[in-house]
TIPAVEX-718694 format. One line per 5 residues: number of its first residue (from 0); for each residue y negated, z, x of N, C-alpha, C. Coordinates in Angstrom, 3 decimals, decimal comma. Example, Ala and Ser with C-alpha at 12.3 -4.5 7.8 and 13.67 -1.06 7.14 Angstrom:
2
0	5,690 7,800 13,190 4,500 7,800 12,300 3,300 7,800 13,200 | 2,250 7,080 12,850 1,060 7,140 13,670 -0,030 7,870 12,900
END
This chain:
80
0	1,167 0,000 0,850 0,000 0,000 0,000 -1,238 0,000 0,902 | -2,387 -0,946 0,702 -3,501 -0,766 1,435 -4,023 -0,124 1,022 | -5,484 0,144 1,533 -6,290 1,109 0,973 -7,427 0,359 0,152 | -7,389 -0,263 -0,186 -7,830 -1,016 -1,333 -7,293 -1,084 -2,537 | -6,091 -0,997 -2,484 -5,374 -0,980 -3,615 -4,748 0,452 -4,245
5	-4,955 1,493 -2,862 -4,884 2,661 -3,185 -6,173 3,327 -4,163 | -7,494 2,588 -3,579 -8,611 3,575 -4,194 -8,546 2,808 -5,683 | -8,214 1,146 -6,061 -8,249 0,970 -7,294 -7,210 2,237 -7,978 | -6,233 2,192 -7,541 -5,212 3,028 -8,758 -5,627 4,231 -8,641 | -6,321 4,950 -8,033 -7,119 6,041 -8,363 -7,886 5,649 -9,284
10	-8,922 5,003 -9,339 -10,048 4,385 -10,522 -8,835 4,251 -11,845 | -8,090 3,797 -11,555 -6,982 3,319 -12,836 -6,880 4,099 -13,562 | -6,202 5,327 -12,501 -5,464 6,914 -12,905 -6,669 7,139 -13,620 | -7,750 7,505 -13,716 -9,136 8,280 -13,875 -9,432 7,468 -15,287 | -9,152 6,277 -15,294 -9,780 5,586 -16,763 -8,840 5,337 -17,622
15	-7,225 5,404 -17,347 -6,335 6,229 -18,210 -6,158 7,399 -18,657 | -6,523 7,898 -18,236 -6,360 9,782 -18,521 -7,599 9,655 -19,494 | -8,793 9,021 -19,339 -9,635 9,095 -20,112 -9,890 8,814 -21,186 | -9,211 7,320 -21,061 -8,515 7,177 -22,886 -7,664 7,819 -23,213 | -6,391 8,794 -22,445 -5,705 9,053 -23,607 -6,442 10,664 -23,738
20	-7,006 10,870 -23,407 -8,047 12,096 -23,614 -8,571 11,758 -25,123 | -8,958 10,839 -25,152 -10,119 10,507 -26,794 -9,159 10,369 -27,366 | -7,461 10,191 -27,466 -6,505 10,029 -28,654 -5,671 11,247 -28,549 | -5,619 12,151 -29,291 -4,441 13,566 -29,262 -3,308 12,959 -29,145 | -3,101 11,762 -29,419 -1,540 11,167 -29,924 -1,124 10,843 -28,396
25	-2,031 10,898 -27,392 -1,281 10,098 -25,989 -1,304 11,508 -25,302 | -1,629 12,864 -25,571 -1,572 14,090 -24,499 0,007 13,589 -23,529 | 0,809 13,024 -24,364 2,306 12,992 -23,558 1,662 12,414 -22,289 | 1,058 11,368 -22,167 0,755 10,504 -21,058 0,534 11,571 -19,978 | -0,126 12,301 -20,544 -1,496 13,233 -19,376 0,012 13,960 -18,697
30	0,926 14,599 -19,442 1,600 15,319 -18,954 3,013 14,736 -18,028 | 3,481 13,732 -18,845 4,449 13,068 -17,927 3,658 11,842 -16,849 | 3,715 10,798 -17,351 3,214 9,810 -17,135 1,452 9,636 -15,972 | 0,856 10,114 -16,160 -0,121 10,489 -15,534 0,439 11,575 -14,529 | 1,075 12,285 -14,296 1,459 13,481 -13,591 2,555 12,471 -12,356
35	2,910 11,576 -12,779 3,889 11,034 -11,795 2,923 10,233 -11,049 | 1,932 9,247 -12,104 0,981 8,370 -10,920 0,507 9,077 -10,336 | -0,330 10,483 -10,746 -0,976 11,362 -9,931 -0,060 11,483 -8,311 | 0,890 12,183 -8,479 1,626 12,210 -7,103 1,979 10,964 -6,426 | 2,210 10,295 -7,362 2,638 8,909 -6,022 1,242 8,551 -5,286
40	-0,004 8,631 -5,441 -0,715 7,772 -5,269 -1,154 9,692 -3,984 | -1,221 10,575 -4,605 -1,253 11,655 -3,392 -0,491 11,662 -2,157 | 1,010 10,950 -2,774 1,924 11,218 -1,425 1,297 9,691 -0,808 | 0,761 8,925 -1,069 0,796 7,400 -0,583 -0,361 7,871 0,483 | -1,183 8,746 0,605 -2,039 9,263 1,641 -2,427 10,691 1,562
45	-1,554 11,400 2,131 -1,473 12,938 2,191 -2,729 13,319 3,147 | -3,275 12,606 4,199 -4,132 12,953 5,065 -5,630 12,720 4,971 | -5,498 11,589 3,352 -6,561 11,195 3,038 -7,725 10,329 3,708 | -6,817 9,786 5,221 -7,527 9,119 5,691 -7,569 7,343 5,239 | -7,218 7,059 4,167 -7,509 5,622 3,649 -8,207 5,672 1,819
50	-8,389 6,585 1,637 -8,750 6,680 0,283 -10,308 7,276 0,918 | -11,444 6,185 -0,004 -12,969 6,808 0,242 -13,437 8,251 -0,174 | -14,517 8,455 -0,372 -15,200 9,651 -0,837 -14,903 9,417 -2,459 | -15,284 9,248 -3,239 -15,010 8,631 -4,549 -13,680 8,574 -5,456 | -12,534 8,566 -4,076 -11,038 8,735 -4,770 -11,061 9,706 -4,263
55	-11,526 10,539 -3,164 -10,612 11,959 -2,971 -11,765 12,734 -3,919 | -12,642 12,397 -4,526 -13,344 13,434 -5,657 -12,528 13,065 -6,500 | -12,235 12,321 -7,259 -11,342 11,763 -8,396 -10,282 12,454 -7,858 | -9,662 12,541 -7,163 -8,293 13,346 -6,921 -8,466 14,872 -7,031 | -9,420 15,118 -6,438 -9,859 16,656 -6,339 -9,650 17,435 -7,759
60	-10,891 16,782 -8,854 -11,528 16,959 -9,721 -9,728 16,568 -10,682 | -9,049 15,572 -10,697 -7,823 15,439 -11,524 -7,511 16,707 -11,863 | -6,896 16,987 -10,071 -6,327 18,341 -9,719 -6,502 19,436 -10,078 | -7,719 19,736 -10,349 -8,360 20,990 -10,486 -8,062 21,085 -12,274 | -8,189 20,073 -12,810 -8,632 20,398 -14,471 -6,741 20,563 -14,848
65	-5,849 19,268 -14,268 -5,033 19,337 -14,719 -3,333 20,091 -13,657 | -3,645 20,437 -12,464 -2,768 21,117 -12,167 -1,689 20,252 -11,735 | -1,607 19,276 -10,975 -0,286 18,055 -11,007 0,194 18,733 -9,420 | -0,538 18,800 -8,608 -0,609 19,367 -7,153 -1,064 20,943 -6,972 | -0,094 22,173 -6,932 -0,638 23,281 -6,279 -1,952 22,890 -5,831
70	-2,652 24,468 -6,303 -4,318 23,896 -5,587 -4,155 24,286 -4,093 | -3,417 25,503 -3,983 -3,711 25,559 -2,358 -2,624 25,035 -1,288 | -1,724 23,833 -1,928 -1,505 22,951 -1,417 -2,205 21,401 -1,154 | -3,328 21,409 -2,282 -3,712 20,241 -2,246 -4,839 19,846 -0,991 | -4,254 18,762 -0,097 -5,211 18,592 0,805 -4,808 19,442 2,705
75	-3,373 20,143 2,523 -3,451 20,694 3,425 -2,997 19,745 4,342 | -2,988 18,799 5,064 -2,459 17,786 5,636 -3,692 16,955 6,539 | -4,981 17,487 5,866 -6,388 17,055 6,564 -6,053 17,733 7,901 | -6,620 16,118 8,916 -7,378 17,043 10,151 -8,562 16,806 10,149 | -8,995 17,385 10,577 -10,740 17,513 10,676 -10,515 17,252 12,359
END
């Protein structure tokens, strides 16, 4: 996966979850379905060095509301 095509399916992830947010009838998505893209697209760069500023907020911010990644696992793989 490049990193071009990594930061779109972040944008993807982010504007799916968002529609099925406005329909009660898709919560399944958020929980299965969204929860699996969530991780594939985390494990596809654990170090976060090919995903911009913009997908690792979108990842952050996922994380935080919906819980797919331990929080104080998420991100430990950065080097600074």
């Amino acid at each position: 996966m490049t990193a071009t095509e990594l930061n779109r399916d972040v944008k993807r992830l982010l504007k799916n979850i968002k529609a099925a947010e406005v329909w009660p009838a898709n919560q399944d998505y958020i929980q299965n379905g969204a929860r699996k893209e969530f991780l594939r697209l985390y494990w596809a760069d654990t170090k976060f060095e090919y995903m911009n500023r913009q997908s690792i907020l979108i990842m952050l911010r996922l994380n935080l509301k919906y819980h797919f990644e331990p929080t104080h696992m998420f991100g430990i793989f950065i080097e600074i």
